[in-house]
N, C-alpha and C positions, 0 to 999 in steps of 0.2 A: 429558533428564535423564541419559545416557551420561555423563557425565564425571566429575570426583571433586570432592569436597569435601575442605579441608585443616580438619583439627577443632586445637586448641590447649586444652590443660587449664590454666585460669587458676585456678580454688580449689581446693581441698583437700579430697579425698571424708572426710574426720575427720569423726566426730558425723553424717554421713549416714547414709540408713538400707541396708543390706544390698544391694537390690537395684539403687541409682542405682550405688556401689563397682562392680558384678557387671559393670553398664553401660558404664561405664570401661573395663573392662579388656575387654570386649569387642571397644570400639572398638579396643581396643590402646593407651589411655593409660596411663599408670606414673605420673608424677608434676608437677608442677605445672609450667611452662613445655614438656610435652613433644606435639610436633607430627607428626602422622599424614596421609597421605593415605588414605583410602575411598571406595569406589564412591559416588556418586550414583544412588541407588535410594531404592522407599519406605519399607524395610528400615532403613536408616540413617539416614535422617532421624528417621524415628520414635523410633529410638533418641537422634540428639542432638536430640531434640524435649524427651526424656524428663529430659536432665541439662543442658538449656541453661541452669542457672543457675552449671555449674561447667566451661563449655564456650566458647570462641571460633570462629566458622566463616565460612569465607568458601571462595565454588567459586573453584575450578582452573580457567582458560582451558585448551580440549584443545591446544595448542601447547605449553604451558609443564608440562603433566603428567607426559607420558612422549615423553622422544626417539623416533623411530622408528628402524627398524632401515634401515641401510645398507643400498640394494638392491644388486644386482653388479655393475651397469654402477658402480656408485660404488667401491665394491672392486678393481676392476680398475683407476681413474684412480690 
């Protein structure tokens, strides 16, 4: 479970109650089509456990996550 989830906010926290909004913005969504990466933990899921009816999620292959960093020998070519 290392690796990340890509969350996507497809409804509208409007007329929800106080704390699924709070949830949102935790994740770091803002508004409706807007797309985050997050850790893959029990933490975060639980949370988009919490708003998965105003939520899209699919994991991140760790290849496609995060580049890794050029080592020296690569630096140098």
């Amino acid at each position: 479970m290392a690796g990340k989830l890509r969350v996507t906010q497809v409804k509208s926290t409007i007329s929800h109650i106080a704390r699924n909004r709070a949830t949102m913005r935790a994740l770091g969504l803002k508004r409706i089509g807007h797309t985050v990466e997050v850790a893959d933990n029990d933490a975060t899921r639980g949370m988009v456990r919490q708003v998965r009816f105003l939520v899209s999620v699919e994991e991140v292959p760790h290849a496609a996550s995060t580049p890794s960093a050029p080592t020296l020998a690569e630096e140098k070519a």
